[in-house]
C-alpha positions as CSV (number, residue, x, y, z in Angstrom):
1,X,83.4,96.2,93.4
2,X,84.3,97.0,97.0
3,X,84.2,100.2,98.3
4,X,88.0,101.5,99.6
5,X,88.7,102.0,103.3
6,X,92.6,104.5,103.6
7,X,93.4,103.3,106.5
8,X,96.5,105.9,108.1
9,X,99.4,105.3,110.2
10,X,99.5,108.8,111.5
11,X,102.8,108.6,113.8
12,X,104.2,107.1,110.5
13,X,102.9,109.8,108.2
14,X,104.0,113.1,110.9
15,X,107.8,111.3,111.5
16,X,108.0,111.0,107.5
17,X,106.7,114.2,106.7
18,X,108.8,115.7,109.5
19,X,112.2,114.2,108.4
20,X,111.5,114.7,104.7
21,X,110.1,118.8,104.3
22,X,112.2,121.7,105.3
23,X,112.2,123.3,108.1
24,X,108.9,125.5,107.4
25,X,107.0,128.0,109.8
26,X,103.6,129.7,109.4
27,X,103.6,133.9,108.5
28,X,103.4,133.7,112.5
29,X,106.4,131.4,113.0
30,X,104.7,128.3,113.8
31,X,106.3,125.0,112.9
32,X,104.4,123.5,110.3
33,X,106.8,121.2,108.0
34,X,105.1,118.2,109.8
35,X,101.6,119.2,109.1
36,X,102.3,120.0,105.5
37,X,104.2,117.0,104.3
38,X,101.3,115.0,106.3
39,X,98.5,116.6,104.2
40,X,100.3,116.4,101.4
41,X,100.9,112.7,101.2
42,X,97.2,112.3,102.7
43,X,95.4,114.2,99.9
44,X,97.4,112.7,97.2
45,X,96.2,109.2,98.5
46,X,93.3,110.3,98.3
47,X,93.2,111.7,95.2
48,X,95.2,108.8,93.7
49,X,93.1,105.6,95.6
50,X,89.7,107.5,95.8
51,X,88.5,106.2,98.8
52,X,85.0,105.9,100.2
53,X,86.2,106.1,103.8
54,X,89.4,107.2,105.8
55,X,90.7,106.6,109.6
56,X,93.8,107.9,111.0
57,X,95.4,106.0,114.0
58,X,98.1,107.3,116.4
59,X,99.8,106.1,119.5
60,X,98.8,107.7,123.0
61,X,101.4,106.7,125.1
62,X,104.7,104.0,124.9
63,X,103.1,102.4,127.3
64,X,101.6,98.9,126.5
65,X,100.6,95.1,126.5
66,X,104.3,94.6,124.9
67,X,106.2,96.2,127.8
68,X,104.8,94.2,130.2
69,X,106.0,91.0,128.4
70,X,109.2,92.8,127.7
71,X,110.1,95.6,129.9
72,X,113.0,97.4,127.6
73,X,110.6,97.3,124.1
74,X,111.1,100.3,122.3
75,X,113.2,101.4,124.9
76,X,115.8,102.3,123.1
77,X,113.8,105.0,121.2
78,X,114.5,108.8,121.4
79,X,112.5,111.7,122.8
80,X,110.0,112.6,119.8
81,X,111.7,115.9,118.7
82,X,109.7,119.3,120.6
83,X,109.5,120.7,116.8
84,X,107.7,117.2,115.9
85,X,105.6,116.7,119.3
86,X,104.5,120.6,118.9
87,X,102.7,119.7,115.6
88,X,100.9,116.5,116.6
89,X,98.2,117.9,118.0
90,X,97.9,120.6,115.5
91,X,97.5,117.7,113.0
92,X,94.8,116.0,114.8
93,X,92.6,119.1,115.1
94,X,93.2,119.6,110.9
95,X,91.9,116.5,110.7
96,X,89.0,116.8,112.7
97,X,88.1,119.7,110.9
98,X,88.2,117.6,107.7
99,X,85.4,115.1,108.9
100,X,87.8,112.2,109.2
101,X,88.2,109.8,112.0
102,X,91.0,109.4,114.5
103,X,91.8,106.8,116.1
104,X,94.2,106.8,119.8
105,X,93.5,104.6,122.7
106,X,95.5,104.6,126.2
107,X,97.8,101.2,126.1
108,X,96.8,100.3,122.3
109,X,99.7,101.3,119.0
110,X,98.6,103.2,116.2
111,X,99.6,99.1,114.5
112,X,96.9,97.0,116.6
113,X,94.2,100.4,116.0
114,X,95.1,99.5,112.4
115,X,95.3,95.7,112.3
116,X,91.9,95.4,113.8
117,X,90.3,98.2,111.8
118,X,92.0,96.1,109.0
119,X,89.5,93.0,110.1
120,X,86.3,94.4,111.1
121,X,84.7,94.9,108.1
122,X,84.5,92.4,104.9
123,X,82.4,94.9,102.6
124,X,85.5,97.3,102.0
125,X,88.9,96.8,100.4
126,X,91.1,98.1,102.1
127,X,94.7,100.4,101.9
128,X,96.9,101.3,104.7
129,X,99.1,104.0,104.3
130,X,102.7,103.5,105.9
131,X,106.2,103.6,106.2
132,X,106.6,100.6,108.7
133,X,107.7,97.4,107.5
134,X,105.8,95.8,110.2
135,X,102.8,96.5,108.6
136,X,103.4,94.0,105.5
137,X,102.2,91.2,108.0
138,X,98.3,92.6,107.5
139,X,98.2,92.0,104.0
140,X,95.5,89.7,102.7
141,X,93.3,89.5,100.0
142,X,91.2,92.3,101.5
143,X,94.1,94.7,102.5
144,X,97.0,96.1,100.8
145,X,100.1,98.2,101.9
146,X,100.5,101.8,100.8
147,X,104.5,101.3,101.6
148,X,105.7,105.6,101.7
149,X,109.6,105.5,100.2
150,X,111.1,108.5,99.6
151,X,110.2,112.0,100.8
152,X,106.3,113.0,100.7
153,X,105.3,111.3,97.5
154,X,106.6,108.2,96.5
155,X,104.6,105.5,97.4
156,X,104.9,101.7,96.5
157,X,101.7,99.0,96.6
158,X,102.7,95.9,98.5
159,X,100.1,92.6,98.8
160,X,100.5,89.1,98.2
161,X,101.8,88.8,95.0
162,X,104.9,92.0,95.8
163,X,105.6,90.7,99.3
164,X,106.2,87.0,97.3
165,X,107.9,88.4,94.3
166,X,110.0,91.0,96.2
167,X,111.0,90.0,99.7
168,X,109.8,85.7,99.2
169,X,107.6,86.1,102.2
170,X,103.8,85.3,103.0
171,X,102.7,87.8,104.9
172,X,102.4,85.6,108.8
173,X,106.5,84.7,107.8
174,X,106.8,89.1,108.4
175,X,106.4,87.9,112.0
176,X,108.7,84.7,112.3
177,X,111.6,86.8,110.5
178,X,112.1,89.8,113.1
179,X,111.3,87.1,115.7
180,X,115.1,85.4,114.5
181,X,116.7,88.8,113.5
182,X,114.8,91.2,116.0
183,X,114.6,94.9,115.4
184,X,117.1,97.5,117.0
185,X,113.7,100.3,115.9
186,X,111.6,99.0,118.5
187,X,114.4,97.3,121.0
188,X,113.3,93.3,120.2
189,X,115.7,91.2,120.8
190,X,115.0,88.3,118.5
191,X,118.2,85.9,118.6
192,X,121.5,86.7,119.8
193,X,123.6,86.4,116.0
194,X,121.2,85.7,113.9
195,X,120.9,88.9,111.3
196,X,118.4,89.3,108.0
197,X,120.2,86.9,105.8
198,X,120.5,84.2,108.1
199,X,116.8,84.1,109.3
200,X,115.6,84.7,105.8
201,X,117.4,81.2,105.0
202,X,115.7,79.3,108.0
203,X,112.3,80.9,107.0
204,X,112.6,79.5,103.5
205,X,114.6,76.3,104.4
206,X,111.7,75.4,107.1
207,X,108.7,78.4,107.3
208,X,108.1,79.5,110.1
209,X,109.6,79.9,114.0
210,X,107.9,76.8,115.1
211,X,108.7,74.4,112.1
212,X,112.7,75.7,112.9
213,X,112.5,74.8,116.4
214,X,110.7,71.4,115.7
215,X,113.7,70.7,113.0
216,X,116.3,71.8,115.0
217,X,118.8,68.8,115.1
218,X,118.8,69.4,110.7
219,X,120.3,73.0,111.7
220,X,124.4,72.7,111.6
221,X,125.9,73.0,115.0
222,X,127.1,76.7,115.5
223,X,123.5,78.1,114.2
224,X,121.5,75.4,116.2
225,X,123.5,76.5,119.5
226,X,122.5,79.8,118.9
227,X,118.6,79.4,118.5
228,X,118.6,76.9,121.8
229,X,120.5,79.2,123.6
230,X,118.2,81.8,122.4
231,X,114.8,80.4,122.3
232,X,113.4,81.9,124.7
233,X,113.7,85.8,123.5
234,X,112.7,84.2,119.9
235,X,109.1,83.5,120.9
236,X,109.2,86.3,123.1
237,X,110.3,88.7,120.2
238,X,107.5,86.4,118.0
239,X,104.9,87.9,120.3
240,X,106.7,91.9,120.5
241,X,106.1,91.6,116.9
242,X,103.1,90.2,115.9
243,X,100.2,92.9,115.5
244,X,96.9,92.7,117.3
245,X,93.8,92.5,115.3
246,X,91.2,92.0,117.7
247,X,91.1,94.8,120.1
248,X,88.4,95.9,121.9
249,X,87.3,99.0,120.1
250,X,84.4,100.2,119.1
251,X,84.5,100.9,115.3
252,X,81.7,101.8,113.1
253,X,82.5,102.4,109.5
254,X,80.1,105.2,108.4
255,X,82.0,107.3,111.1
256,X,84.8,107.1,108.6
257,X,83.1,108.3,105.5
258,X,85.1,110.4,103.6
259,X,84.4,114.2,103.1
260,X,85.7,115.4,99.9
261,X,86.2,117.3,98.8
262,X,87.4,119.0,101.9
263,X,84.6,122.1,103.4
264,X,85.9,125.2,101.9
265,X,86.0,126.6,105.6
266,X,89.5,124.2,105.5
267,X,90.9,126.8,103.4
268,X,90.6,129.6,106.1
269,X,93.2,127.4,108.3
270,X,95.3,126.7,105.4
271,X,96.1,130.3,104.9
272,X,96.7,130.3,108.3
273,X,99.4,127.9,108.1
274,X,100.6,129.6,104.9
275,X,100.1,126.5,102.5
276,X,100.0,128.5,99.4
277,X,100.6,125.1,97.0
278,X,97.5,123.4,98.9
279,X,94.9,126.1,98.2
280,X,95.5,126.1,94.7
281,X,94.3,122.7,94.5
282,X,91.4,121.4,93.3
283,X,90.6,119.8,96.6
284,X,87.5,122.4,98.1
285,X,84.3,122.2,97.3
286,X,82.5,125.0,95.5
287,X,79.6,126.0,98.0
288,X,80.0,125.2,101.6
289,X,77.1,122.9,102.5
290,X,78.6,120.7,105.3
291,X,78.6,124.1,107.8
292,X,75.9,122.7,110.1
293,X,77.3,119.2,109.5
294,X,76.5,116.8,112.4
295,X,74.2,119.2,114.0
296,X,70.5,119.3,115.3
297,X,69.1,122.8,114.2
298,X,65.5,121.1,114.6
299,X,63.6,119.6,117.6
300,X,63.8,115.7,117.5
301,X,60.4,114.4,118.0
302,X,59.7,110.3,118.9
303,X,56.6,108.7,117.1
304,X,55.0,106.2,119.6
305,X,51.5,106.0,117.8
306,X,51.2,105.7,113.9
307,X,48.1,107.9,114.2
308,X,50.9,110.9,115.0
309,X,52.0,111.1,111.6
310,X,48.0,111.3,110.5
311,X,47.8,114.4,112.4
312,X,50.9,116.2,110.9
313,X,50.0,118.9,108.3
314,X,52.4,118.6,105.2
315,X,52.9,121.9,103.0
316,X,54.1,121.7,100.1
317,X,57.7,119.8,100.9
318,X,58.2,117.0,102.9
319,X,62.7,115.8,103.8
320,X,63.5,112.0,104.6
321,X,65.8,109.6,105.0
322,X,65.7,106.2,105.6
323,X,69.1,104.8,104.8
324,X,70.4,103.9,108.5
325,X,67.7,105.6,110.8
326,X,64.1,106.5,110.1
327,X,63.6,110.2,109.9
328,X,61.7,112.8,108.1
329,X,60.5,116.2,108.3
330,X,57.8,118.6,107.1
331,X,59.2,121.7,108.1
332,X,62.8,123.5,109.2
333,X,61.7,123.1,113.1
334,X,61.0,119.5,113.7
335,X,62.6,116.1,112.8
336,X,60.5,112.9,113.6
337,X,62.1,109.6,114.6
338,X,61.2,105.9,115.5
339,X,63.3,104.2,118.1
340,X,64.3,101.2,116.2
341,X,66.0,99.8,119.5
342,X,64.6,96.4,120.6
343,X,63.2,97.4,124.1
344,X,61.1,94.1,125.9
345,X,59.2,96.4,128.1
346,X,57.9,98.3,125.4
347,X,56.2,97.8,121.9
348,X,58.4,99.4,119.0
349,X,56.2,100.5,115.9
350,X,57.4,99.0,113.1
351,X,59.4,100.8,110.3
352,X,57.4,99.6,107.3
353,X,54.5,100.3,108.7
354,X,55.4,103.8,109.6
355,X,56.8,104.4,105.6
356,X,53.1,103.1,104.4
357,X,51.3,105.5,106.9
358,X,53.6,108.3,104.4
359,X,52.5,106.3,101.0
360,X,50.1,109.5,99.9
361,X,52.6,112.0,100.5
362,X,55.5,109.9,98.3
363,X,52.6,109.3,95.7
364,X,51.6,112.9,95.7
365,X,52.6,114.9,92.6
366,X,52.5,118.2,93.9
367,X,54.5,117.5,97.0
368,X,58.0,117.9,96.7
369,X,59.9,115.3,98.3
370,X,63.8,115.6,99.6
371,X,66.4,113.2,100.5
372,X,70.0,112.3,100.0
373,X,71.0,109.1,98.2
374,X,67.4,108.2,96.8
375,X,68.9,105.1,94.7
376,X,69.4,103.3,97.9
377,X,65.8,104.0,99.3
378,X,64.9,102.7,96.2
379,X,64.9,99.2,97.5
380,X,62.6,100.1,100.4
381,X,60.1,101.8,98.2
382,X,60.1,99.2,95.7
383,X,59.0,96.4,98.4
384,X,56.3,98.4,99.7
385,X,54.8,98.9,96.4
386,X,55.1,102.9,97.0
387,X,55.2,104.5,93.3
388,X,58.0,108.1,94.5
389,X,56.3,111.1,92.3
390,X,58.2,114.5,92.9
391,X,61.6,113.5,94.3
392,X,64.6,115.5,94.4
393,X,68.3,113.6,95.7
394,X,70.7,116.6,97.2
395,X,73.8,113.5,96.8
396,X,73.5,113.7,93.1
397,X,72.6,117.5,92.8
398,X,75.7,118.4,95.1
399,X,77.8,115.9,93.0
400,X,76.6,118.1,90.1
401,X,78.0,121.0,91.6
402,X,81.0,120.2,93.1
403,X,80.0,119.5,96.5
404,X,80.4,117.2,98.8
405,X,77.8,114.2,97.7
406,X,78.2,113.2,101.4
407,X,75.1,114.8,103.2
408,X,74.8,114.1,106.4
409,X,72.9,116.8,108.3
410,X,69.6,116.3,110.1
411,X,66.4,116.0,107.9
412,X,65.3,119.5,108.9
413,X,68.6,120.9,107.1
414,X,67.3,119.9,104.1
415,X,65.1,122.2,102.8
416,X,68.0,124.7,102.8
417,X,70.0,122.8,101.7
418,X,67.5,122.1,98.4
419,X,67.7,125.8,98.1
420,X,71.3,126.0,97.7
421,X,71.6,123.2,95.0
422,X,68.7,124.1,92.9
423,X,70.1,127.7,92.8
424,X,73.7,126.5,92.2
425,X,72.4,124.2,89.3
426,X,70.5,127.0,87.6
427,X,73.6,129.5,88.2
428,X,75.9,126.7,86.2
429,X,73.1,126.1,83.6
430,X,73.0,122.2,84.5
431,X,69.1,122.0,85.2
432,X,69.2,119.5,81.9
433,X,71.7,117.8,82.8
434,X,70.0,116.9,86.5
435,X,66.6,116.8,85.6
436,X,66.5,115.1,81.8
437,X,70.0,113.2,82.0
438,X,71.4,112.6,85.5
439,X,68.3,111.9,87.5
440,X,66.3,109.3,85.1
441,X,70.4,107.4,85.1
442,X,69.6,106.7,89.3
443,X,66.4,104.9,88.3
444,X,68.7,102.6,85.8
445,X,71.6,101.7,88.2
446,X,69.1,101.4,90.6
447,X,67.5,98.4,88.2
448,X,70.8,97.2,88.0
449,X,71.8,97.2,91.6
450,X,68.5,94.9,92.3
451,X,68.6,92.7,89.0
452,X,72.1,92.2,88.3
453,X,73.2,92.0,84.6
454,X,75.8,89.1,82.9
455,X,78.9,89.6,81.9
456,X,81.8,88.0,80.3
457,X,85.1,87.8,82.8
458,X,87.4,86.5,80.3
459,X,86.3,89.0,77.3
460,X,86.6,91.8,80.4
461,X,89.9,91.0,81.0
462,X,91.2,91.1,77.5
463,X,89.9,94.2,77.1
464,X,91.3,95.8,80.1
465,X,94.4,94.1,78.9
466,X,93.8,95.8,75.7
467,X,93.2,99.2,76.7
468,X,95.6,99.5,79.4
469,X,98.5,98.6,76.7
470,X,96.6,101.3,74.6
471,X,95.9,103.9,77.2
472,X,100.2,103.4,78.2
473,X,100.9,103.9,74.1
474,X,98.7,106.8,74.2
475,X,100.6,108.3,77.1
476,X,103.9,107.9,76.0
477,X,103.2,109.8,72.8
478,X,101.8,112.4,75.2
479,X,104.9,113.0,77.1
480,X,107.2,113.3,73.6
481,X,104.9,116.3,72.3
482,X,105.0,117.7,75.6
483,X,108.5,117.0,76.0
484,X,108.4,116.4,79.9
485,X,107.1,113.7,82.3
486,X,103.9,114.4,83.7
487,X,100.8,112.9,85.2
488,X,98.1,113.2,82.3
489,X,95.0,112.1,84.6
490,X,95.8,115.7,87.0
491,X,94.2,118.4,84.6
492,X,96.2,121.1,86.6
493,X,99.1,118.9,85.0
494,X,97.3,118.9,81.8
495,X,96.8,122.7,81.9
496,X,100.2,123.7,82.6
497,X,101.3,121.7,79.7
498,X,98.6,123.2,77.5
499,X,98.6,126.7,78.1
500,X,102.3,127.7,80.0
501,X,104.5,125.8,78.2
502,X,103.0,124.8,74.8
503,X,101.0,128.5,75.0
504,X,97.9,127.2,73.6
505,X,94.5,130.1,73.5
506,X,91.7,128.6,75.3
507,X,88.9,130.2,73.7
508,X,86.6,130.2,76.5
509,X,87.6,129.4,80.3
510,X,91.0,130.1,80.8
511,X,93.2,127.1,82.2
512,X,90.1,124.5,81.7
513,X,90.8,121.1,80.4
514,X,87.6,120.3,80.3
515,X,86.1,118.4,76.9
516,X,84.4,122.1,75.5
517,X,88.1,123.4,75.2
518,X,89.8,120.7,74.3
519,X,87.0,120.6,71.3
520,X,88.4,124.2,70.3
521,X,92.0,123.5,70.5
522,X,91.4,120.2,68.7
523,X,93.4,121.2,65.1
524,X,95.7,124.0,66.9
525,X,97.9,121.0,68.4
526,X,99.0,117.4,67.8
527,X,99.0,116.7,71.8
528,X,95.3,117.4,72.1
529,X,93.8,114.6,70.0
530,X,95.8,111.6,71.6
């Protein structure tokens, strides 16, 4: 399964969320109905797609390659409100402080950032979060449409099979229909008479813009007249409309990993802003180990000569990482490096021999070794024949916790980081559950990741079938003893059903859904078996 890529339409998200909250201020009388309905709507994608990495693209200026084909395009548009424009940049620092990427180049729309972010990379699926139309024409097998409706929350999910079913349209025939009826929005032009039910009729009598013109004696008189007359401003509106997806920008997709959940430092700037509903989310993690995030603390050090690492004098713990770059440490003052950058003037060392120079100090029982995301080293250790002894994975221990599993600092910041989870994991009584259940589980995925297993699609699919008709029995039962609508996958749903309205006694943490409470309350209610 593909890992999921949100892609945002920011403009998009601020003009929606703008439109749709009331008017709201901060306690000190800042605007802030933009940035609120724009979290809002951004957290519950989140929440509801579970994405592995996010990007948020906006437009930096009306300016671009479209109003030099057409002078007037989008000129028809009004001044972005000063309440609107005010919070914009507000917006963009938030999101900054969240670890997620923005996107905004002079002469490029938020559509083409998106588009071409869209197409550069195969190994994600991806969603992109909108409330412009336009978009529908970057739907493929890879990418879907997160279509926003109504106010902050509704959302609809458009690709191939929607777009067919609902509007009978590919997604390229997006294009060739706003190329005949235009688009008053953005100031095309299309052709002069033609409106949407017209040049949906032309697109399904003949497909697309060039098929109509190429069959244009089969079109009766009074329609053909107008797309002669108008031909011109058809292909011109054809290229107004179509979105760019090969942009020159530079994109690399581990700067869009996702954080989350969010730093619990977010939270100071959410009080700030006076969003109450926000902070009583379960959206923060629980410890704040991202607060040197994308910082050296240590100083970098290049190996040129394998000997170096002979001479280096490992204590008793040793940090590395050798997912994207080769680094390790053996102490909270020095991170070493090899410059994997092909220079012909100068001989690199290379990386596997470097790792085998470290064989003893992996195979060393009484060295403690640190890294993030072991199961993907795995594959590195497994070719060089190095048998790990001692090995402790901050991703999985912070996962544990309810931390961010996304650890990113230097090598050096690992040791404290150790520190921090090992004391968290006693504190929560889960040193079983790491050491004796979670941690031997890496070592079996990790089999699985390199050997594959078989499976059988169809029975798959019946099952999901099965279960899916199941689960939706399951859930309408749910709603009748609850008598109320609600979503049964969000326990702080769950929780207010349980305890405020049907005033159930959890008899040990108060509010918890969790599988220990539900075990107690299991006779006290029909609701709580199903």
């Amino acid at each position: 399964m593909k890992d999921k890529f949100l892609l945002v339409d920011g403009n998009s998200l601020a003009y929606r969320a703008y439109y749709a909250m009331p008017f709201l201020t901060s306690p000190d009388g800042e605007n802030t109905g933009a940035i609120f309905g724009f979290l809002n709507m951004l957290i519950k994608t989140i929440e509801d797609y579970d994405p592995k990495y996010v990007a948020v693209a906006f437009d930096f200026s009306k300016k671009t390659f479209r109003n030099e084909i057409f002078k007037d395009y989008k000129g028809t548009r009004q001044e972005t409100p000063p309440e609107l424009k005010e919070q914009f940049p507000k917006i963009k620092e938030l999101l900054k402080k969240m670890n997620i990427k923005i996107y905004e180049f002079e002469g490029i729309e938020a559509d083409d950032i998106l588009g071409t972010l869209s197409k550069a990379t195969k190994q994600t699926h991806n969603y992109i979060l909108s409330g412009d139309r336009d978009l529908l024409q970057l739907i493929n097998s890879n990418t879907e449409i997160l279509l926003t409706k109504h106010g902050t929350s509704d959302v609809k999910l458009m690709n191939i099979d929607s777009l067919q079913s609902e509007m009978n349209l590919t997604p390229s025939q997006i294009v060739d229909l706003k190329s005949l009826m235009g688009d008053t929005s953005d100031n095309i032009p299309g052709v002069k008479g033609i409106g949407p039910k017209t040049a949906q009729s032309l697109i399904d009598e003949f497909g697309n813009l060039d098929n109509i013109y190429k069959n244009i004696d089969n079109i009766k008189l009074s329609l053909k007249n107008k797309l002669v007359e108008n031909k011109d401003d058809a292909f011109m509106s054809y290229k107004l409309a179509e979105i760019k997806t090969d942009c020159d920008i530079k994109f690399n997709l581990n700067d869009c990993k996702l954080f989350f959940p969010f730093n619990v430092s977010i939270k100071d700037i959410f009080k700030k802003y006076g969003f109450n509903s926000l902070l009583k989310r379960n959206i923060f993690t629980e410890v704040e180990l991202e607060e040197n995030d994308n910082k050296t603390n240590g100083v970098k050090t290049e190996i040129k000569d394998l000997k170096e690492i002979d001479d280096l004098k490992i204590n008793n713990k040793f940090a590395f990482n050798f997912n994207n770059d080769f680094l390790f440490a053996n102490n909270e003052e020095n991170i070493y490096f090899l410059n994997k950058k092909i220079d012909f003037f100068s001989s690199n060392i290379d990386v596997n021999e470097a790792i085998l120079k470290l064989k003893n100090i992996f195979e060393e029982e009484n060295i403690l070794k640190i890294t993030s995301d072991l199961k993907s080293q795995l594959h590195i250790f497994e070719k060089l024949n190095i048998k790990l002894n001692n090995v402790f994975d901050l991703k999985l221990g912070a996962y544990l916790i309810g931390g961010s599993k996304n650890i990113l600092q230097d090598v050096n910041n690992y040791f404290n980081l150790y520190d921090m989870i090992v004391n968290k994991l006693k504190q929560l009584n889960m040193e079983n559950l790491y050491y004796n259940i979670e941690f031997p589980l890496l070592f079996v995925l990790y089999k699985m990741e390199k050997n594959g297993f078989k499976i059988n699609y169809e029975e798959l699919k019946n099952l999901n079938d099965k279960y899916i008709e199941e689960i939706k029995l399951l859930d309408e039962k749910i709603q009748e003893f609850a008598g109320e609508d609600f979503n049964v996958k969000s326990p702080k749903q769950v929780a207010h059903i349980l305890f405020d309205k049907l005033k159930l006694k959890a008899l040990s943490k108060k509010q918890s859904t969790n599988i220990d409470v539900l075990n107690d309350l299991v006779d006290e209610h029909p609701i709580i078996p199903l």
